[in-house]
LUMVO-853490 format. One record per atom (N, C-alpha, C): residue in three letters; x, y, z. Coordinates in steps of 0.2 Angstrom, whole numbers, plus 2048, in hexadecimal, padded with zeros to 3 digits. Each point is the difference from the previous one (the first is absolute). Last residue first. Example, Ala and Ser with C-alpha at 12.3 -4.5 7.8 and 13.67 -1.06 7.14 Angstrom:
# LUMVO-853490
SER8407F5823;SER804806801;SER7FC805803;ALA8027E4800;ALA7FC806800;ALA804806800;
//
This chain:
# LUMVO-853490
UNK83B29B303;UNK7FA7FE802;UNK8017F97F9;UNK810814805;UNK8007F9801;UNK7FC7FC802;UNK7FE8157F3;UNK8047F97FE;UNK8027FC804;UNK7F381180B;UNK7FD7FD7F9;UNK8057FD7FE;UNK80C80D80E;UNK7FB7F8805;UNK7FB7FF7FB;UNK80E80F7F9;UNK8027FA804;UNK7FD7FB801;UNK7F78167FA;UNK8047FB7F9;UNK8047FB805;UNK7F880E810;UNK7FC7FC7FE;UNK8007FD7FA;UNK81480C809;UNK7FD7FA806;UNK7F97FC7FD;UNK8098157F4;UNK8037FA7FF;UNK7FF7F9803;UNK7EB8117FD;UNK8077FF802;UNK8047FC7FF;UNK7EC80C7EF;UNK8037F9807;UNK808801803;UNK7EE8137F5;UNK8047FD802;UNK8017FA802;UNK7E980F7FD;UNK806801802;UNK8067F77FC;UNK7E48107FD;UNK8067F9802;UNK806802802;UNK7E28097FE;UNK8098017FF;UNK8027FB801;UNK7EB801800;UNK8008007F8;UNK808804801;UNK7F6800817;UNK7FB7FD7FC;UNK8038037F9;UNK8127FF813;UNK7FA8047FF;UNK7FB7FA7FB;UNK8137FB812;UNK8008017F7;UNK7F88027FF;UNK8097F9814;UNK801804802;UNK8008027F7;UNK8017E8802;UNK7FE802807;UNK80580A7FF;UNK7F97E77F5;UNK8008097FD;UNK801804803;UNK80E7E77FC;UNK7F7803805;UNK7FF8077FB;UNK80F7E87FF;UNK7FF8037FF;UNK7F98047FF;UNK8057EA801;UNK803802806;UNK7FF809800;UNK7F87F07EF;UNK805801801;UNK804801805;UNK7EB80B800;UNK8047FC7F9;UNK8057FD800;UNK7E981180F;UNK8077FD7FF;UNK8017FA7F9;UNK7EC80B807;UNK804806802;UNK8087FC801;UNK7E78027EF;UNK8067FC801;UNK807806806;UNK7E48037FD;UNK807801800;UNK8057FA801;UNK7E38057F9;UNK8057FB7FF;UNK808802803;UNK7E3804801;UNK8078047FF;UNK8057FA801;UNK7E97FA800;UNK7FE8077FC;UNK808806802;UNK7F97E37FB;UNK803804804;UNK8008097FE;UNK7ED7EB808;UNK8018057F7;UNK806803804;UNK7F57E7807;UNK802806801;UNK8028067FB;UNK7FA7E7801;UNK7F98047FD;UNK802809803;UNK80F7EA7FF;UNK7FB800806;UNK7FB804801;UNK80E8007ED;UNK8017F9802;UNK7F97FF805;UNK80D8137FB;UNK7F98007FB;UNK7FD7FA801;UNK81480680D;UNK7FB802802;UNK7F87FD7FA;UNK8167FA7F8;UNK7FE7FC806;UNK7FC803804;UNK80380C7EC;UNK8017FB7FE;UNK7FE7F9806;UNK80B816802;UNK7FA8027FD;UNK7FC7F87FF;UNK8177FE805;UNK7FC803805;UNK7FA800800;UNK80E7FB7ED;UNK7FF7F9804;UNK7FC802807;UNK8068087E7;UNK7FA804803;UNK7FD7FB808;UNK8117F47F1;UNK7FE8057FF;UNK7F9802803;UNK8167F3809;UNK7FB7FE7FE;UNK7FE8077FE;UNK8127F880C;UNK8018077FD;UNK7F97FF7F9;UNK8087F881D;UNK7FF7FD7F8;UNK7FE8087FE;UNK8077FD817;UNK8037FF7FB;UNK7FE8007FA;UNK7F480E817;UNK8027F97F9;UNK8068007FC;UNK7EF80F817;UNK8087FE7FC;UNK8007F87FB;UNK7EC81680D;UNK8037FA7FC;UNK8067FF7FD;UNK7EE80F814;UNK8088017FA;UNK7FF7F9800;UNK7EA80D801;UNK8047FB803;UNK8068027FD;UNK7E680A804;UNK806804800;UNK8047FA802;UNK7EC7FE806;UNK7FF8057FB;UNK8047FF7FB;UNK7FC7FC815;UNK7FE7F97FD;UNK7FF8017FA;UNK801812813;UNK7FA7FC7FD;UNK8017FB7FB;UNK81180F80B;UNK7FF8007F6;UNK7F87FD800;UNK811803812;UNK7FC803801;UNK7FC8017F9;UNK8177F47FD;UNK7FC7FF809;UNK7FB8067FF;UNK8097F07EB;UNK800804803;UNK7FE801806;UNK8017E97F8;UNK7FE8057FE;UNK801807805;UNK80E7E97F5;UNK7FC802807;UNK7FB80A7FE;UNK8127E87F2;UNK7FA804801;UNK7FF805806;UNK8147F17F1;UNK7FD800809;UNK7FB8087FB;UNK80A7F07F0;UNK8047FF807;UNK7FD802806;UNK7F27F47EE;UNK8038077FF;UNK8067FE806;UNK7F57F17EB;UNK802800808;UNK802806802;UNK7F07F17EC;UNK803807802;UNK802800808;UNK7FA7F07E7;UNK8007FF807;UNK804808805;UNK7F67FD7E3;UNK8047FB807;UNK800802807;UNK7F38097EC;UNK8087FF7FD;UNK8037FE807;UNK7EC806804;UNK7FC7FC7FB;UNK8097FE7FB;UNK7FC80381A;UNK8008037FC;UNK7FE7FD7F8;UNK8047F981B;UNK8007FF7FB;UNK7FD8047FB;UNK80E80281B;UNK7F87FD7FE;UNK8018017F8;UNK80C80581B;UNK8027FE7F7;UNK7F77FC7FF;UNK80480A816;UNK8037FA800;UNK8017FE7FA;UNK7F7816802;UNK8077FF804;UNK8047F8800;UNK7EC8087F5;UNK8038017FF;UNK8087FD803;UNK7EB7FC809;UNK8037FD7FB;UNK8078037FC;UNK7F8808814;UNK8027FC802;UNK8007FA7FC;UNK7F58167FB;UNK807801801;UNK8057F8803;UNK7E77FF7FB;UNK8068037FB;UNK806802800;UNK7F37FE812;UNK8007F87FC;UNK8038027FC;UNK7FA81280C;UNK8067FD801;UNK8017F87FF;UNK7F68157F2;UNK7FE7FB805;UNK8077FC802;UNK7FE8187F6;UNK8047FB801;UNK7FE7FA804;UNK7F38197F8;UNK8057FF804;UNK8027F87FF;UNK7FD8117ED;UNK7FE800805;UNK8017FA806;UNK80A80B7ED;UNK7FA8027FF;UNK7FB800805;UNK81B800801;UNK7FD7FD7FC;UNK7FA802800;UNK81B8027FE;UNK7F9805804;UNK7F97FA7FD;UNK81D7FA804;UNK7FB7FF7FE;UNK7FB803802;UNK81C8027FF;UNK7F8801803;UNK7FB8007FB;UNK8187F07FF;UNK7FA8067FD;UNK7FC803806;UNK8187F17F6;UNK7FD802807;UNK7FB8077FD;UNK8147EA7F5;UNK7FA8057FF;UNK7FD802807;UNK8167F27F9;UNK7FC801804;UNK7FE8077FD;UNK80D7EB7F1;UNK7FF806807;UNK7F9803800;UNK80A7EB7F5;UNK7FD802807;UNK7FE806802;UNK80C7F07EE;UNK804807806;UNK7FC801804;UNK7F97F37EC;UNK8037FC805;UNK805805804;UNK7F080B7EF;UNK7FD7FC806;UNK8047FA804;UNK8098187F4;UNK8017F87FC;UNK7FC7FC807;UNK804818800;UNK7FB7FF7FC;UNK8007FA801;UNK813809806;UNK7FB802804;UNK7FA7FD7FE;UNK8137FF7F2;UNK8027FA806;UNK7F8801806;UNK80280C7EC;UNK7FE7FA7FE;UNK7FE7F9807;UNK809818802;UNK7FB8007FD;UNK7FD7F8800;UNK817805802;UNK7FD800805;UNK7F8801800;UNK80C7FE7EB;UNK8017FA803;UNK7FD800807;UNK8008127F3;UNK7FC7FC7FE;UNK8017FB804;UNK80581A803;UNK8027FB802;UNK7FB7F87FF;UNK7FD818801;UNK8017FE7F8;UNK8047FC803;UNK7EB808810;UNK8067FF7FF;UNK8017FE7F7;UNK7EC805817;UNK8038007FB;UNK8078007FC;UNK7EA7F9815;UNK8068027FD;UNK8028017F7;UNK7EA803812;UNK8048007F8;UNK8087FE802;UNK7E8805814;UNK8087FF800;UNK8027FE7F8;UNK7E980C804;UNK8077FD803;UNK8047FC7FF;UNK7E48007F7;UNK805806803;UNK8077FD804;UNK7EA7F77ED;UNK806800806;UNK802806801;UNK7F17FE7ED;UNK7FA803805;UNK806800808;UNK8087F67EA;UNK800808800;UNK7FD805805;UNK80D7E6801;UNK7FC8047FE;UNK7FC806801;UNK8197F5801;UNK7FB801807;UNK7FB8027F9;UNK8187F27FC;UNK7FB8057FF;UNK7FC800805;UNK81A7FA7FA;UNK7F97FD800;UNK7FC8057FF;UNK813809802;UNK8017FC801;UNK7F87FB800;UNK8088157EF;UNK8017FF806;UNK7FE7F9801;UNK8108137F3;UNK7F87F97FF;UNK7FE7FD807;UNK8128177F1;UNK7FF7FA805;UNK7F97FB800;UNK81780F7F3;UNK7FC7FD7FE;UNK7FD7FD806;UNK810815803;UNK7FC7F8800;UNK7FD7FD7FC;UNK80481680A;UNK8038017F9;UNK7FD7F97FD;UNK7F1810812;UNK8047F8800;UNK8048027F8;UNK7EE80D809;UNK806800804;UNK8087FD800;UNK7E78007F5;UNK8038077FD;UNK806800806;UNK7F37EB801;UNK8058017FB;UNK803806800;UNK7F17FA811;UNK806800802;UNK8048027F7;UNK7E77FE803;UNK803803807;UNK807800800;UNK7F37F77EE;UNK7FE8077FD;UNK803803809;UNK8007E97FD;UNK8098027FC;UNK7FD808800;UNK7F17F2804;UNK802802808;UNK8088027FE;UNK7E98047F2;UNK8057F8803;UNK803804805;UNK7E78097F2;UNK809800802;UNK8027F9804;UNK7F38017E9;UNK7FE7FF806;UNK807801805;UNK7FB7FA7E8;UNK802808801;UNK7FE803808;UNK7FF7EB7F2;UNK7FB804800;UNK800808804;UNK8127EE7FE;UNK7FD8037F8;UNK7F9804800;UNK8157FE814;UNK7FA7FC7FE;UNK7FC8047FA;UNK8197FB80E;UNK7FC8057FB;UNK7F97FE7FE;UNK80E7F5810;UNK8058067FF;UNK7FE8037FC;UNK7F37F6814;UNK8037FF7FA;UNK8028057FD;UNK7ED7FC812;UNK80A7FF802;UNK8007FD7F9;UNK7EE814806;UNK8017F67FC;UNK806800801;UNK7F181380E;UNK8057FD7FC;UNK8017FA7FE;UNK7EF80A810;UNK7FF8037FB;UNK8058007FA;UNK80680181C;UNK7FC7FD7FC;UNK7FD8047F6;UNK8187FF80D;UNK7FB802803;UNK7F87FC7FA;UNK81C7F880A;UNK7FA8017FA;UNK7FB802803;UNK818803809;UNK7F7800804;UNK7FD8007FA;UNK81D7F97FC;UNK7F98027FE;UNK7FA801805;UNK81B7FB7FB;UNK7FB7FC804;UNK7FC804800;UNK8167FA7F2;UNK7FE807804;UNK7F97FA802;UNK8187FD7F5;UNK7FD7FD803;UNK7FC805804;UNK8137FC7EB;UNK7FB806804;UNK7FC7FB805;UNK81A7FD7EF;UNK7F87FC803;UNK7FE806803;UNK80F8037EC;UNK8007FE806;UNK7FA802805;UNK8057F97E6;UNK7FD806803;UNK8027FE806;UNK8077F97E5;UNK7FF7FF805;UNK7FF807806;UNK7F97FD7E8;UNK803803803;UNK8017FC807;UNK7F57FA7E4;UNK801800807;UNK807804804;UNK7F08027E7;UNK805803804;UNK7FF7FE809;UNK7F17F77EA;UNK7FF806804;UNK8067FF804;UNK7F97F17F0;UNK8038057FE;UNK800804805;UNK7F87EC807;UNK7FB8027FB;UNK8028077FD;UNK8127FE811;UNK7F77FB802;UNK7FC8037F9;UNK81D803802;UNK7F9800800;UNK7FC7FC800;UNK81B807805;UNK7FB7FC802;UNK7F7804800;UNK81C8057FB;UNK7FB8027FD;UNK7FA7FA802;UNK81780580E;UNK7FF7FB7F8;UNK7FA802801;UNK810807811;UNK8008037FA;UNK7FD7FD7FA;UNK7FE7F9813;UNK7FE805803;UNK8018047F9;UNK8017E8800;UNK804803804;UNK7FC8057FD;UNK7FB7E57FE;UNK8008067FE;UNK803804805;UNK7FA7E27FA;UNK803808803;UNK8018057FC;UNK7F17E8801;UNK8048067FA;UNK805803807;UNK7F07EC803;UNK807800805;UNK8058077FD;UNK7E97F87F4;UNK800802805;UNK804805805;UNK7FD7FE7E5;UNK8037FB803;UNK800804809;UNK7F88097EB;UNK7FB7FB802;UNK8027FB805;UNK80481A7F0;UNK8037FB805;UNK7FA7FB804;UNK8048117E9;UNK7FC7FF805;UNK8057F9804;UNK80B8177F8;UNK7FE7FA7FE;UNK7F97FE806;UNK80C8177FE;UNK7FB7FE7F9;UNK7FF7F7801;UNK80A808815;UNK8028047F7;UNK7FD7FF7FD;UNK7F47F180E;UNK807805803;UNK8048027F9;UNK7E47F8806;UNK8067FF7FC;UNK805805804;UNK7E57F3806;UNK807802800;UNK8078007FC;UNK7EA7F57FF;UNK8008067FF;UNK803806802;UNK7FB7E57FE;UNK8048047FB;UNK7FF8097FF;UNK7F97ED811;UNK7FB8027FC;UNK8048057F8;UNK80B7F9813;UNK7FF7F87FD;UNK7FB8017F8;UNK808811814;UNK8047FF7F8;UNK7FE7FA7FE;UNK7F180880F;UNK8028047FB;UNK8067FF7F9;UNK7FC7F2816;UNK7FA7FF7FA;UNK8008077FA;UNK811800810;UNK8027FC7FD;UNK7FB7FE7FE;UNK7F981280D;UNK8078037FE;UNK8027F87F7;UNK7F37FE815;UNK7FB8017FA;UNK8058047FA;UNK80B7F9813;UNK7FA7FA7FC;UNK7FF8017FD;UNK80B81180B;UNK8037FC7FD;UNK7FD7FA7FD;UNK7F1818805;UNK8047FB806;UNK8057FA7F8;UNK7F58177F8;UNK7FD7FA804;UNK8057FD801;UNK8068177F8;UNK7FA7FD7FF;UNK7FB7FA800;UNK81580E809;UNK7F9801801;UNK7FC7FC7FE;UNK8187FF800;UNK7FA8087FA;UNK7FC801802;UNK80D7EC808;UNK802806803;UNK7FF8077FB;UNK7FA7EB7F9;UNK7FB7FE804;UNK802809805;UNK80B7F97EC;UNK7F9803800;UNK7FC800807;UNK8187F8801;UNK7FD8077FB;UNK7FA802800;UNK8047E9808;UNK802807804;UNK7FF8067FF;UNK7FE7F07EF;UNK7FB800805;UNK7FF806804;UNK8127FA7F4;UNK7FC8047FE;UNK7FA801802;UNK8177FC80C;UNK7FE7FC7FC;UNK7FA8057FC;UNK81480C807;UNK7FA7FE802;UNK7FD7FA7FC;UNK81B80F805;UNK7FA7FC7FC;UNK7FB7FD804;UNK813814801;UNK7FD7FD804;UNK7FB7FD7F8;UNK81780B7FB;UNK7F9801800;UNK7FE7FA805;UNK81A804800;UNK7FC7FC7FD;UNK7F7802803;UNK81980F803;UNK7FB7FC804;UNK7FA7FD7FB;
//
């Protein structure tokens, strides 16, 4: 039975460690070799028995993981920070054989829903701003929500990097005008925090409680779980 072959992209990209794209900016940048050679031609192929390293370092292909995160508050989404700051790799790595990373990011003060995965290509697909997907928050806020305010929002309004349009707004029910959920597509940075500052509001809690489609529903604060095969599904076919 003749060995399966991968383009090499593919290879790297099923190691972990970045999606197929940035996979073929690695080889262009000459820093990919197979057996001792360096390889620069894209369309290469490789098999499972040939020596492929990153900047000398030993690639393995892995099979995928897809786990889904309650970031709790007080954590950087990254896979290691130089300042010695925990990440959100210090909640799951001691479980995982994996190499993993996660899917965009929430900043450190966010709470909820992570995905995470060693799957690059679905990663990119999630992230890449002509996919759309959908983001969903509770928003706490400082104080209460004029209703002019909310009825700019809602109808899209301008920002200092362009034009902001969320999907649906509404505020929680016995919250005093307090307390909203927010759903958007864009994957702007700091884009919640960032649209209340706007109308002089302070968000004093942030929960991401969906991604993708994908919830936290019954996952403790700073546990994960599993995807299921029905939810790796329906993310790829977004």
């Amino acid at each position: 039975m003749s060995e399966k072959k991968y383009r090499l992209n593919q290879y790297i990209a099923k190691s972990g460690v970045c999606s197929r794209r940035k996979a073929d900016l690695l080889i262009q940048l000459k820093r990919i070799k197979v057996n001792g050679s360096l390889i620069t031609k894209l369309g290469y192929k490789v098999s499972e028995n040939d020596l492929v390293e990153l900047d000398g370092k030993k690639l393995i292909i892995q099979s995928f993981q897809y786990i889904v995160l309650n970031k709790p508050k007080g954590y950087i989404t990254t896979v290691k920070d130089e300042k010695g700051r925990k990440t959100v790799m210090d909640l799951i790595s001691h479980n995982l054989n994996e190499r993993m990373f996660p899917v965009g990011r929430l900043d450190k003060n966010t709470t909820g829903v992570l995905l995470l995965t060693n799957d690059g290509d679905l990663s990119q697909k999630l992230i890449h701003p002509k996919n759309k997907v959908e983001k969903m928050y509770h928003v706490f806020l400082n104080k209460k929500m004029k209703e002019s305010d909310y009825n700019k929002i809602k109808k899209g309004f301008t920002l200092d990097d362009g034009f902001i349009q969320v999907d649906k707004i509404n505020f929680v029910n016995n919250s005093d005008k307090k307390e909203l959920v927010l759903s958007l597509h864009t994957g702007r940075n700091r884009i919640v925090r960032r649209i209340f500052e706007f109308f002089t509001y302070k968000v004093i809690k942030l929960d991401r409680i969906l991604f993708a489609g994908i919830s936290k529903k019954k996952i403790l604060r700073g546990k994960y779980r599993h995807l299921s095969k029905k939810e790796i599904g329906f993310l790829k076919m977004k």
